[in-house]
N, C-alpha and C positions, 0 to 999 in steps of 0.2 A: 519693433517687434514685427518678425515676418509672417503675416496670416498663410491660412492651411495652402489656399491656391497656389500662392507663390510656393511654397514648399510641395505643392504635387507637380510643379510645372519642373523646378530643379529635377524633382526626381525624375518626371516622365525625359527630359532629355537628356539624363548621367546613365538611363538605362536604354536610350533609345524606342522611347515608346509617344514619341511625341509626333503633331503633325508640324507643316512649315508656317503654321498662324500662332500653333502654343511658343515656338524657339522665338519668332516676331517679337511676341509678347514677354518673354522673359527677357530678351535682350535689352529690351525698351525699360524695363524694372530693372535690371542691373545699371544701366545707363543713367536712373533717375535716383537709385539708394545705392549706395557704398556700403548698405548692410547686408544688402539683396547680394550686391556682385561680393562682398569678403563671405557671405555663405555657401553661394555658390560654387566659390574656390574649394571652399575646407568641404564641401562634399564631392567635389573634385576630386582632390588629394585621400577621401577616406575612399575613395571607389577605387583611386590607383594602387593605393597600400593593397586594401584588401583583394584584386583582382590577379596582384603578384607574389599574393602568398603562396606558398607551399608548406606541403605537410610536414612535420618532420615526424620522421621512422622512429619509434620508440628503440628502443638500445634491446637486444637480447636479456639482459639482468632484470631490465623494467618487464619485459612479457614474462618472465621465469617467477617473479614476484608475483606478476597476477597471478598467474595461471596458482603459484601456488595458495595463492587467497585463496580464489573461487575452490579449488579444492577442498582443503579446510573446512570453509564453510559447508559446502557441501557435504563433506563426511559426517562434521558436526551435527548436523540438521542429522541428515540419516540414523545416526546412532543415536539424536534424544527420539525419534520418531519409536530405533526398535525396544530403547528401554521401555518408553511411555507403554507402546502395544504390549509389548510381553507382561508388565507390570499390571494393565488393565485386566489381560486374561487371565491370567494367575489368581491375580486378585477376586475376578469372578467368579470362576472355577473353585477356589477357596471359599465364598460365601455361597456358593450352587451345596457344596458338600456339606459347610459346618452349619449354615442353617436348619436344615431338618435334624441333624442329630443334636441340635442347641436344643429345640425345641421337645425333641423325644426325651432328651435329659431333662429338661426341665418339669415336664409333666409324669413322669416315670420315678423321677430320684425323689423320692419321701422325707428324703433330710435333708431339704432346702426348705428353710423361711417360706413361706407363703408370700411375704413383699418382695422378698427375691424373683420369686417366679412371676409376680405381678410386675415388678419392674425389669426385669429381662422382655417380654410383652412387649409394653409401652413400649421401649426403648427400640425395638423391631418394629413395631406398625409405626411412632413417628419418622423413622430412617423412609420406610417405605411411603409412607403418607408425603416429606419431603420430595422423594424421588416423583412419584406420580404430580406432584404438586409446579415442580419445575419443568418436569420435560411437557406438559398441558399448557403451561405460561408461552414454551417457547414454542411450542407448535402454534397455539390459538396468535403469539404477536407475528409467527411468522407468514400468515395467510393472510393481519388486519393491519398489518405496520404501514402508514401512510406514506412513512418519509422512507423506508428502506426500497423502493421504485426505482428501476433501473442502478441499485451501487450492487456493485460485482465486490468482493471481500475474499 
């Protein structure tokens, strides 16, 4: 087994960062183990592989592929974005209007049940009690929240 030393001393002179007492001292350890000197070799040979690599150029077809992914996606994303938003305002817009005249009907029209118009109510103040109820949760965790400190989302 080669301890850390011996393996920072290979490194410091496969990268030339050594001085002329560290190379001393590694020569003297390859001289004395055959595990020291066959390591030294095979980080030899990956420093030579790796140092004569080259890049290879992706093919035309390969970049036309991407490019047509990230499009895609990107379109994707955009169009659930302008469903979502149009969908929210719509939908707001639609309970901005149909709420007060829910309400004007309910207390106005004489031939509705009394439980009807009791639970038409309820049914409006728990929606809204929810609503108040959640976005209070997430403000109040998002000023006290210990562990959310420094995460970006």
């Amino acid at each position: 087994m080669i301890d850390d030393r011996t393996l920072a001393l290979i490194m410091a002179v496969l990268d030339d960062e050594h001085s002329p007492e560290d190379l001393n001292e590694l020569e003297r350890l390859a001289a004395a183990s055959a595990e020291v000197r066959d390591e030294w070799m095979r980080q030899r040979r990956v420093k030579e592989a790796t140092s004569t690599m080259t890049w290879k150029e992706p093919t035309s077809e390969t970049w036309d592929r991407y490019w047509m992914s990230v499009y895609n996606k990107t379109e994707r994303k955009i169009a659930w974005l302008l469903v979502l938003g149009g969908g929210v305002v719509l939908s707001a817009f639609a309970l901005w209007r149909a709420v007060p005249r829910l309400l004007r009907s309910l207390w106005s029209e004489s031939s509705l049940p009394v439980g009807v118009r009791m639970a038409a109510v309820a049914l409006l103040l728990g929606v809204l009690l929810l609503l108040v109820s959640v976005l209070r949760e997430q403000l109040s965790s998002r000023t006290k929240d210990p562990y959310d400190k420094g995460v970006s989302r």
